[in-house]
N, C-alpha and C positions, 0 to 999 in steps of 0.2 A: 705366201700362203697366209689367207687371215685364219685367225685363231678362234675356235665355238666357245670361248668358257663363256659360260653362264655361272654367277654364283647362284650356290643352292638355297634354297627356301628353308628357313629354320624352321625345325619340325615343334610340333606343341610338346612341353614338357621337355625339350632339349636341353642341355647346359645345367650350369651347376643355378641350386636354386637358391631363392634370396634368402638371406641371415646363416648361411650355409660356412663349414667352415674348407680351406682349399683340402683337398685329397692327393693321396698317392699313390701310385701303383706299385707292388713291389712283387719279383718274382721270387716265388717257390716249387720247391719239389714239390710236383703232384701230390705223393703221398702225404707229404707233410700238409697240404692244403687241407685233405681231409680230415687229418689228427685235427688240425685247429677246431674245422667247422662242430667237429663231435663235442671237443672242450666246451666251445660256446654254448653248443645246443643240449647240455649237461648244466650248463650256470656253472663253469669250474675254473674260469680264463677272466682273466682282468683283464678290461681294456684300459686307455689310457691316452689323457690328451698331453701330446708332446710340450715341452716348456716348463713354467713354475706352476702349476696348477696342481701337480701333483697325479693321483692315479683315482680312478673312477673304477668300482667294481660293480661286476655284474650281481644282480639282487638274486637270493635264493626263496625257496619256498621257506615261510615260517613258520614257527610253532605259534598255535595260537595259548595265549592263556589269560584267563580269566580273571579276572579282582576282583573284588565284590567292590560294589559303589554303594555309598551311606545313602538313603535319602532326603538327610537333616544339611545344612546347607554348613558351610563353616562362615563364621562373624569373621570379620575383618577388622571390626567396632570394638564394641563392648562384648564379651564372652553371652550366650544364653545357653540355656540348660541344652546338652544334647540326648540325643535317643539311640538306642541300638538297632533300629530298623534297619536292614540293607534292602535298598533298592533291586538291589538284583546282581546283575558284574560286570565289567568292562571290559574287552579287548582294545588294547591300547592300538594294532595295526587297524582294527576296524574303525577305530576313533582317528587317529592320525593319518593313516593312507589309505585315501578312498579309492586311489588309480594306483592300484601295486605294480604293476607291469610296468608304468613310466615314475615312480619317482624313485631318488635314491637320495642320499644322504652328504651332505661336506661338513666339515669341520672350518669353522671362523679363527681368521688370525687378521689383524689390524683393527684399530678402533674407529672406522668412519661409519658406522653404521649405530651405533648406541644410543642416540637419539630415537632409533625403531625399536630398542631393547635388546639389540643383538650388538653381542661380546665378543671377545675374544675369547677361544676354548667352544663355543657355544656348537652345539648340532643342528646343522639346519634341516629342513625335510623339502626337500624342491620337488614339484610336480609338473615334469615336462609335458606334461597332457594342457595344462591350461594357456591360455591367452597371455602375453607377457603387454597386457594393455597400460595406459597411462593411468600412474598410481602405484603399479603391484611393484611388491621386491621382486628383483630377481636375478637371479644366476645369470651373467654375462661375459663376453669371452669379448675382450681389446684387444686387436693387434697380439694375440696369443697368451693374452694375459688374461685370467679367470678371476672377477669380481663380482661383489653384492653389493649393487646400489635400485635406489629405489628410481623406477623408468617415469619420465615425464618427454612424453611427445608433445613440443608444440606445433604447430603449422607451417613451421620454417625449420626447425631442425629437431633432433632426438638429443636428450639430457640425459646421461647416467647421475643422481642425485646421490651423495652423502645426507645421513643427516648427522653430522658434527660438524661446529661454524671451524674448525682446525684444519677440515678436510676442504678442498674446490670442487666442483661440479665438473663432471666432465664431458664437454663437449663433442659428440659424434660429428665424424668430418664423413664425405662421400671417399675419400682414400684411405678412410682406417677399414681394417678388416674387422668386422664387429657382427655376432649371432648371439641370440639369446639360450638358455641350457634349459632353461626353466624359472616358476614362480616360486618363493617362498611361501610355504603354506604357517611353516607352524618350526619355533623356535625351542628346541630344548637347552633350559639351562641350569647349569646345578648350583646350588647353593654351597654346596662346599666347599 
C-alpha cells in the first residue's frame, strides 16, 4: 500500500515568532486558570522571566502629581541672578513614559555600560513599544540571560556593545537564543 502524506503548508503567522523567547505549556485546574486570568486583568500578579533576570512586575495605574517647573534655566557655569517665576508643573510619568502600557522599569547591576552613563543601582525606563534599531540601548535577553548593551546591527552579524573598554562586545550567533525586551529611553540616577 503506498502512503498519501502530503506535508502541510505552513499557515501565515504560524510558529513561534522571531526575537521571541521559547514557551511552555503547563496544566492547571480550571478554576485556578481563572483566578490567574482575573489577578492579571486587576494589575495584581507579577510575571516573571525564568533564570537570573530576576522578576518583572506588572505596571499599575499611577498617581499623577505635579511640581512646579522654574522657568529660569539653572547655570552649570558661572551662577546668574535667578527669578521666582514658575513656568507652570510637571508630571514626571507624562515627561518620562510617553507609552505607559508597554514600558516598565529594571534596576542596573554590573559596570559595562558607564561609558552611556548608566551605573550600577541606576533605574532604567525601557519602552517595549519602540524599535530596538541600530544604536539604541537596549534591554536584551541571551541565551536566558537579561542584559543592557547598546544594539549595533551590521550587515553580516548583530553586536550587543558595552561601553567600557573592560567589558567585550558580544557577538550574536544564529544558535543563541536572543530577543530584544525593549529600548532604554531614560536613566534615573541618584546622587546619593
Amino acid at each position: 500500500m503506498v502512503s498519501s502524506f502530503k506535508p502541510r503548508k505552513r499557515k501565515p503567522g504560524a510558529g513561534r515568532k522571531p526575537n521571541s523567547v521559547p514557551t511552555q505549556a503547563i496544566r492547571l485546574p480550571a478554576p485556578l486558570v481563572h483566578h490567574l486570568l482575573d489577578l492579571k486583568k486587576r494589575g495584581e500578579l507579577e510575571s516573571f522571566y525564568p533564570g537570573k533576570m530576576g522578576k518583572i512586575f506588572a505596571g499599575t495605574a499611577g498617581v499623577s502629581l505635579r511640581i512646579p517647573l522654574f522657568e529660569s534655566r539653572v547655570q552649570a557655569g558661572f551662577p546668574s541672578p535667578g527669578d521666582d517665576y514658575s513656568e507652570g508643573t510637571l508630571d514626571l510619568n507624562d515627561y518620562l513614559i510617553p507609552h505607559k502600557a508597554t514600558t516598565f522599569f529594571v534596576r542596573v547591576t554590573g559596570e559595562s555600560m558607564t561609558g552611556a552613563g548608566i551605573f550600577p543601582g541606576d533605574m532604567l525606563i525601557v519602552d517595549r513599544s519602540l524599535n530596538p534599531s541600530d544604536g539604541k540601548v537596549v534591554i536584551a535577553v541571551l541565551n536566558g540571560e537579561m542584559t543592557v548593551k547598546r544594539l549595533k546591527n551590521n550587515k553580516d552579524s548583530l553586536l550587543l556593545c558595552s561601553e567600557n573598554d573592560r567589558y567585550p562586545d558580544i557577538k550574536v550567533t544564529p544558535e543563541d537564543e536572543f530577543s530584544t525586551w525593549g529600548v532604554v529611553t531614560n536613566v534615573i540616577h541618584s546622587l546619593s
